[in-house]
C-alpha positions as CSV (number, residue, x, y, z in Angstrom):
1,X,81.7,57.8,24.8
2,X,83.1,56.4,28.0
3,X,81.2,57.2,31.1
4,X,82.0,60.2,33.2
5,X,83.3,59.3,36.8
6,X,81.4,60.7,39.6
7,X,82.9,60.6,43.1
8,X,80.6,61.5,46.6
9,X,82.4,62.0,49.6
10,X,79.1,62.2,51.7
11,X,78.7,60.6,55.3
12,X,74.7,61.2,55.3
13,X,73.1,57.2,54.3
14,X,70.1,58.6,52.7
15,X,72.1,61.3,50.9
16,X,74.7,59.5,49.6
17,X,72.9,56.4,48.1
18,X,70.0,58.7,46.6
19,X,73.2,61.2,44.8
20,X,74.3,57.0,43.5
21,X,70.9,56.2,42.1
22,X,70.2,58.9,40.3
23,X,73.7,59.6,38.3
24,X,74.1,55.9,38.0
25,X,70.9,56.3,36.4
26,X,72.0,59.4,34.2
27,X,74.8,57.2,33.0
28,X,78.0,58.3,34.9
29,X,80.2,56.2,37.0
30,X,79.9,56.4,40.7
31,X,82.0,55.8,43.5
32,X,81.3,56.8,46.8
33,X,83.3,57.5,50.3
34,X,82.5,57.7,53.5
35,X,85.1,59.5,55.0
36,X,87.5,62.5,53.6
37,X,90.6,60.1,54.4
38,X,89.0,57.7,52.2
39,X,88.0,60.2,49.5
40,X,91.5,61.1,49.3
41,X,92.3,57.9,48.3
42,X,89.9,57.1,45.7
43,X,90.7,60.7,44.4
44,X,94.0,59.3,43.7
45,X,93.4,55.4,42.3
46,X,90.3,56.6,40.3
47,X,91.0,60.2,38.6
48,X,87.1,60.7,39.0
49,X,86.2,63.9,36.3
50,X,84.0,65.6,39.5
51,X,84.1,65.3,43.3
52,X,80.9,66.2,45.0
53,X,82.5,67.2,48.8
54,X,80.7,67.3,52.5
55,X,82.2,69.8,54.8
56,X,81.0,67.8,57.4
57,X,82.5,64.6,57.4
58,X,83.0,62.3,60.4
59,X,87.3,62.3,60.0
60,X,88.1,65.7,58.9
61,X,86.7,69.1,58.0
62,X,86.0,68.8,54.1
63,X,87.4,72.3,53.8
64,X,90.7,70.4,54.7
65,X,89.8,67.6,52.1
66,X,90.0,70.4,49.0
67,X,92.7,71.6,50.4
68,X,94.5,68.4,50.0
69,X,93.2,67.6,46.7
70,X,94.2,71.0,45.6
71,X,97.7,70.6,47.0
72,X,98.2,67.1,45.2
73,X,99.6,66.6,41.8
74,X,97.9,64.4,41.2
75,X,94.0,65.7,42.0
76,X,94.9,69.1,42.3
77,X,93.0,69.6,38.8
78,X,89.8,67.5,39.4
79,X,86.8,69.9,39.5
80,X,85.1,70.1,42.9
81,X,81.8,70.9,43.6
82,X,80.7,71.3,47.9
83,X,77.1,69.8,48.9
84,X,76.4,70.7,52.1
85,X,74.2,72.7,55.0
86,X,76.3,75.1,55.5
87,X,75.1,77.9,53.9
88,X,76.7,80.7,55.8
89,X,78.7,83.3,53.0
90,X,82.0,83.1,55.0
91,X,81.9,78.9,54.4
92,X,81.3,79.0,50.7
93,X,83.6,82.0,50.3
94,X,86.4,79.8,52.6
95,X,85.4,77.0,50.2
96,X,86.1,78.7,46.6
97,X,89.2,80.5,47.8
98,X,90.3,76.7,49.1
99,X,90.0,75.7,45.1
100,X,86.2,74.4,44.7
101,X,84.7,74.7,41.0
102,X,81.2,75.2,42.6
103,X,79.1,75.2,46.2
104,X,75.4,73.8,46.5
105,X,73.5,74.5,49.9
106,X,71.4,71.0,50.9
107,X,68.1,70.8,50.6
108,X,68.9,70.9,46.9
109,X,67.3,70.5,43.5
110,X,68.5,67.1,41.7
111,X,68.0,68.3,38.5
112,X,70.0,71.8,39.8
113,X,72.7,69.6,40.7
114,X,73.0,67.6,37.4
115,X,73.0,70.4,35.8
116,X,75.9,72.1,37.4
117,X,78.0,69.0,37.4
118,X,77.5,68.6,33.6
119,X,78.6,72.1,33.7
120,X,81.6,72.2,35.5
121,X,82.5,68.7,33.8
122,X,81.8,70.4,30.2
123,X,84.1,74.0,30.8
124,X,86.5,71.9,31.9
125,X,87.0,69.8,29.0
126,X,85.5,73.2,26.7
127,X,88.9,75.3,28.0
128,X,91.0,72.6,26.6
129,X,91.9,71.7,30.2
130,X,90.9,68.1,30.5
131,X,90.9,65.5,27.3
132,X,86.9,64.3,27.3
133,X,87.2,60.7,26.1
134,X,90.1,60.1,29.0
135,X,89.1,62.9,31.8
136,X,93.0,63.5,31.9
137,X,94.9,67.1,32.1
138,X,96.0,68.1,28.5
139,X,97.8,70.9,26.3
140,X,98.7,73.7,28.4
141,X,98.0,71.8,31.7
142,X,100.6,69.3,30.8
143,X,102.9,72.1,29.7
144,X,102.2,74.0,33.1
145,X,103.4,71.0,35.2
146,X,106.3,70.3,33.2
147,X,107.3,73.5,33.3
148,X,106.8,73.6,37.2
149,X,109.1,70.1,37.5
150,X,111.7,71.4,35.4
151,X,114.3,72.7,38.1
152,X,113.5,69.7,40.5
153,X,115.2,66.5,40.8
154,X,114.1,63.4,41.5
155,X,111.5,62.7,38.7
156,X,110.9,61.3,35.3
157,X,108.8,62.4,32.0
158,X,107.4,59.3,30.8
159,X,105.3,58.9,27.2
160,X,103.0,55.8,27.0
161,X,101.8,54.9,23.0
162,X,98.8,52.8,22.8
163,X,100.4,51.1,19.9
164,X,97.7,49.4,17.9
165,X,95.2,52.1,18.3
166,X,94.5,52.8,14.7
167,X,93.9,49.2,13.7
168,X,91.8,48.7,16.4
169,X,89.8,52.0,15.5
170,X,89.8,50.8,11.9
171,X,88.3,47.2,13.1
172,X,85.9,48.4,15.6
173,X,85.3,51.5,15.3
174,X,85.5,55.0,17.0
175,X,83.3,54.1,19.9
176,X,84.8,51.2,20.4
177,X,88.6,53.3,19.9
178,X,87.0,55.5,23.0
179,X,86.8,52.8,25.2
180,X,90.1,51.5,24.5
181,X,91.7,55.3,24.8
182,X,89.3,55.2,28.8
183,X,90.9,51.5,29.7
184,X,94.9,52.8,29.0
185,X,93.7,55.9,30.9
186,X,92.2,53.7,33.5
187,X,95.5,51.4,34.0
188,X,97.6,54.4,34.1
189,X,96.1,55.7,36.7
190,X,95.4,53.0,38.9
191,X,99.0,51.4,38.4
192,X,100.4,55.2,39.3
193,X,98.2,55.1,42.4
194,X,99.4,51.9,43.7
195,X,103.5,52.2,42.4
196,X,104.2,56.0,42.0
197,X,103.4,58.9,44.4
198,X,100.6,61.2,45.6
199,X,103.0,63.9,43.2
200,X,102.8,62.2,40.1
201,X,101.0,63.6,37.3
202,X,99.1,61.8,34.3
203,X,97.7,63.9,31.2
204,X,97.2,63.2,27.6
205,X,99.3,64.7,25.1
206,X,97.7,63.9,21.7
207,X,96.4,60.7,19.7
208,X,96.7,57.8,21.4
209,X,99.9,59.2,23.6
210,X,99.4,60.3,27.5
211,X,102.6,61.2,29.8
212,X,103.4,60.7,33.4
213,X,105.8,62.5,35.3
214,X,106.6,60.3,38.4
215,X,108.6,60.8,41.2
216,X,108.5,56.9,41.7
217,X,111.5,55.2,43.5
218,X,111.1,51.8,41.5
219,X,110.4,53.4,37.7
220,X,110.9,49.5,36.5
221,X,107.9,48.4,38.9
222,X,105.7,51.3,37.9
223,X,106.1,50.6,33.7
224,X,106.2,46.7,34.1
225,X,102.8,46.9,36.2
226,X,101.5,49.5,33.6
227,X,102.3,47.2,30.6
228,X,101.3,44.2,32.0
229,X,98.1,45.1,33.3
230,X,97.0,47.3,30.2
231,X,97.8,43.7,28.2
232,X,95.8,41.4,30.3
233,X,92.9,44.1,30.6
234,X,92.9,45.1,26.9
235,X,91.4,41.6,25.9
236,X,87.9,42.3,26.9
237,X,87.7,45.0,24.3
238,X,88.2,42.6,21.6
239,X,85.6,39.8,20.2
240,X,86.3,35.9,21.5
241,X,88.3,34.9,18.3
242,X,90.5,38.1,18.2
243,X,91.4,38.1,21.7
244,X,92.4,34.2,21.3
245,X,94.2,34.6,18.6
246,X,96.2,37.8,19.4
247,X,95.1,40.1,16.7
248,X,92.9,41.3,14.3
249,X,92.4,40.7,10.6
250,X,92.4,43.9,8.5
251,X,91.0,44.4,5.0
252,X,90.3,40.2,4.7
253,X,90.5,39.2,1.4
254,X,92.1,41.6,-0.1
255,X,96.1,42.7,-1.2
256,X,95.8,44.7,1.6
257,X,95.0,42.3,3.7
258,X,96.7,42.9,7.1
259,X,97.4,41.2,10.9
260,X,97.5,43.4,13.2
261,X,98.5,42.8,17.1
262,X,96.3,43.4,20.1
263,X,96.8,46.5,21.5
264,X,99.7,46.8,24.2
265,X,101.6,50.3,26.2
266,X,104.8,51.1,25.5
267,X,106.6,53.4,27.9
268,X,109.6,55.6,27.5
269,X,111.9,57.9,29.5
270,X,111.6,61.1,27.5
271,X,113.8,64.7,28.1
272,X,111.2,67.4,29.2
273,X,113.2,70.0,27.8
274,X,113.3,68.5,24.3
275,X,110.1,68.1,24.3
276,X,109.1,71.3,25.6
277,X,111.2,73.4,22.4
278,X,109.4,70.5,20.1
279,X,105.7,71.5,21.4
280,X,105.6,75.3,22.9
281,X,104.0,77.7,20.8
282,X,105.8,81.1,20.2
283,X,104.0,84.6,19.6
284,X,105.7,87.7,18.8
C-alpha cells in the first residue's frame, strides 16, 4: 500500500522536526511548512491525506489557513486536525465550525496523536469519501462537485485511463498495481497544481479511471504536461529490461503469449451531464 501523506504546518523547530521523525518512522510521507502561506501551497501541489495545523503561525492566523483550505476546491476535503496551545473552548469551537476533522491541545501524547490521525485518515476513506490506495475524493464526493459545477461556465470534466493497468497488475502484481494507481494520482495532482487553478478538483471514479474538473485557461498545456510527465515518471515502476524495451511480456511461452505497452494517461473531455444519468443511483 502506498504511503499515507502527512503534512505539518508548524513554526515551533523542535515541534515540527520531532512530529517528522516519528511519522516518518511510522511509515507515512511527510512534508512540512513553515508558514500558513506556504502550507497553502503544498496543500495544493501535494493532496497530503491529513494536515496537522498551528493556529499560531508567524504569517497568518491558522484559523484563517482552514478557512482557506475549506473554501478551495481543491483542499476543501483534506481532513484537518489543529495542534496547538490554545486550549481555550471558544478556539477549538471557532476551529471545528471553520471545517477541522479534529483539535489536540500541546503538550500532547505522541502515541494520542497517531492514533487520532490514523483515525480521521481511516473514517475518511471507511465513508467511502476518499479512494485509500490514491487519497483522492470518490463516489458521492465526485458526484457532489459535479453537481455543484453544473450551472457554471468556464470549466471542463476531464476522465484520465491508466491504460495498461491490468497488464501491469498481472506482471507485477497488486502491490506493485498500488503504486502505479499512487504515481498517476501523484502526476495529476502536481501537473493540476502547476497548470490548472486553486478550483480544480481531482477524484477517482473507479478502476484505474480518476476525473478532473478544471477551470484551466490552457486545457492543451494541462493534459500534455499530465501525459508527458506520467510517461517519463512511469518507468521507474518497471524492471531495467521492461522499461528499455517499452513493455512487458505476458504469459512467455505460451499461445497466449502477449506484449503489452508501458503504462501511459489518456485524457478526455467528457459531458458531465451524460455521465451523471450513466452513474446516479435512483431510489423510490
Amino acid at each position: 500500500m502506498p504511503k499515507k501523506r502527512l503534512l505539518i504546518i508548524e513554526d515551533d523547530v523542535d515541534v515540527s522536526e520531532m512530529l517528522m521523525a516519528y511519522f516518518e518512522s511510522q511509515g507515512y510521507e511527510v512534508y512540512h511548512a513553515e508558514e500558513g502561506a506556504e502550507g497553502i501551497a503544498l496543500s495544493r501541489a501535494k493532496l497530503p491525506n491529513l494536515i496537522l495545523l498551528d493556529i499560531m503561525l508567524p504569517d497568518m492566523d491558522g484559523f484563517d489557513v482552514c478557512k482557506a483550505l475549506r473554501t478551495t476546491t481543491l483542499t476543501k476535503y483534506i481532513p484537518i486536525t489543529f495542534l496547538t496551545q490554545r486550549d481555550g473552548r471558544a478556539d477549538k469551537v471557532a476551529g471545528l465550525e471553520l471545517g477541522a476533522d479534529d483539535y489536540l491541545t500541546k503538550p500532547f501524547d505522541i502515541e494520542e496523536l497517531r492514533l487520532r490521525v490514523q483515525g480521521s485518515i481511516r473514517r475518511a476513506t471507511r465513508d467511502h469519501l476518499h479512494e485509500p490506495r490514491t487519497g483522492l475524493p470518490s463516489g458521492s464526493l465526485i458526484q457532489a462537485e459535479m453537481t455543484e459545477l453544473l450551472n457554471e461556465e468556464g470549466w471542463r470534466f476531464l476522465e484520465i485511463v491508466l491504460n495498461g493497468f491490468s497488464a501491469f497488475r498481472e506482471a507485477y502484481g497488486f502491490l506493485a498495481a498500488d503504486e502505479g494507481l499512487a504515481l498517476a494520482s501523484q502526476v495529476l495532482t502536481e501537473m493540476v497544481a502547476q497548470h490548472g487553478t486553486p478550483h480544480d478538483f481531482i477524484g477517482y471514479l473507479e478502476e484505474a479511471r480518476f476525473t478532473v474538473f478544471t477551470h484551466a485557461g490552457q486545457l492543451d498545456q494541462l493534459t500534455a504536461a499530465v501525459a508527458e510527465c506520467f510517461t517519463e515518471r512511469v518507468k521507474t515502476l518497471y524492471n531495467f529490461v521492461d522499461a528499455e524495451r517499452g513493455y512487458v511480456v505476458l504469459r512467455a511461452g505460451t499461445d497466449q503469449e502477449a506484449h503489452e505497452p508501458l503504462m501511459s494517461l489518456q485524457v478526455q473531455t467528457l459531458d458531465p451531464y451524460t455521465y451523471l444519468m450513466e452513474h446516479t443511483t435512483y431510489v423510490d
